[in-house]
N, C-alpha and C positions, 0 to 999 in steps of 0.2 A: 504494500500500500504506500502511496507518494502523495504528500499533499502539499497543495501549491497557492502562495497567496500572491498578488499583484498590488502593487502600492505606486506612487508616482502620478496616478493621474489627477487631471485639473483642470481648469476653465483656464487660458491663453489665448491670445492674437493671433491672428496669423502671420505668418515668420518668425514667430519663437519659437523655443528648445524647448522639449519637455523630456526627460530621462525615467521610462518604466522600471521597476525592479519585479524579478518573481525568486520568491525563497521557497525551496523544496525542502521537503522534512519527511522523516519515517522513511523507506527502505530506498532511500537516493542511489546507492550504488546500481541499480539496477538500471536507471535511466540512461540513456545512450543520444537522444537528441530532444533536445529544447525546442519548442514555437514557440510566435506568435500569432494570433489570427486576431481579424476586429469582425465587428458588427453593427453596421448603423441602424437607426430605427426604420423597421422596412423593410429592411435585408436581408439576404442572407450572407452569412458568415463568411470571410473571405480571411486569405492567406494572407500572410506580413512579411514573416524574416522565419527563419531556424536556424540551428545552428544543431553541430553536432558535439557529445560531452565528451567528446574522449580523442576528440580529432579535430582538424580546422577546416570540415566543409561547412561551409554557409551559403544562404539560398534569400532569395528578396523576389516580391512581387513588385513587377517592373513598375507598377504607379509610386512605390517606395524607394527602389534602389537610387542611391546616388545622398538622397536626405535620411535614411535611417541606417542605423547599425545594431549589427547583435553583439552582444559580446559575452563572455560568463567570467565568474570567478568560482572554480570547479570549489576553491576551502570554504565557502562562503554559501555552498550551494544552491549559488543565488545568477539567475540571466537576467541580461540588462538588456531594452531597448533606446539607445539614443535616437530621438527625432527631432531634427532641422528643420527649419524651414518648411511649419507646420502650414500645411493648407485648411479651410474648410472641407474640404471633403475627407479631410481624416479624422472627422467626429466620429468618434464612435465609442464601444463599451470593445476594450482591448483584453483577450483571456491570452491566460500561460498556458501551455496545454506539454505535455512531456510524452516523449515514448521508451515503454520500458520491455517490449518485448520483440525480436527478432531483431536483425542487421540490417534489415531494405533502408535505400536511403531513397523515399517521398516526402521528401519534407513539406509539399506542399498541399498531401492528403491528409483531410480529418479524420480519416478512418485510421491511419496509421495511428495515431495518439489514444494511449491508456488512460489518463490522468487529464484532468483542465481544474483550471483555477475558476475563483468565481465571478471574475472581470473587474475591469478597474474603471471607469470612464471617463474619455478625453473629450474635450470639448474647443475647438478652433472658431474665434468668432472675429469677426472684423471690427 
């Protein structure tokens, strides 16, 4: 069992930083790659970043790549999302979601992930 909380989110401008945190706790060793996905009101559930825990592939969804980053700190068991040059269309309610079983590397399928946090929510206004 892995559980994952999300912190960092907040109301912002557009074109400012906002820095996600997700801290995993109870059987972490098993996790092998980290997401992000969001969700606007509306929506469905769309990809963000991953990254992998134990290697350095990482993966971005092309509306993100260039202004967000994934990063981890494996002692801290904690993945970060940095985001730049926040748009309004990156409102939304942001989940950590982890995967703890097999080697496939889909970072971009929700089905792949064991574990989700219970979302943090960002909000981009003008």
């Amino acid at each position: 069992q892995v559980q994952l909380v999300e912190s960092g989110g907040g109301l912002v401008q557009v074109g400012d930083s906002l820095r996600l945190s997700c801290a995993a706790s109870g059987r972490t060793f098993s996790t092998n790659t980290m997401g992000w996905f969001r969700q606007a009101p509306g929506k469905e559930r769309e990809f963000v970043a991953a990254i992998h825990w134990s290697g350095g592939n990482t993966a971005y969804a092309d509306s993100v790549k260039g202004r967000f980053t994934i990063s981890r700190d494996n002692p801290k068991n904690t993945v970060y999302l940095q985001m730049n040059s926040l748009k309004p269309e990156d409102t939304a309610v942001y989940y950590c979601a982890a995967k703890a079983y097999g080697s496939s590397w889909y970072p971009s399928e929700q089905y792949q992930y064991d574990y989700w946090g219970q979302g943090t929510q960002v909000t981009v206004s003008s």
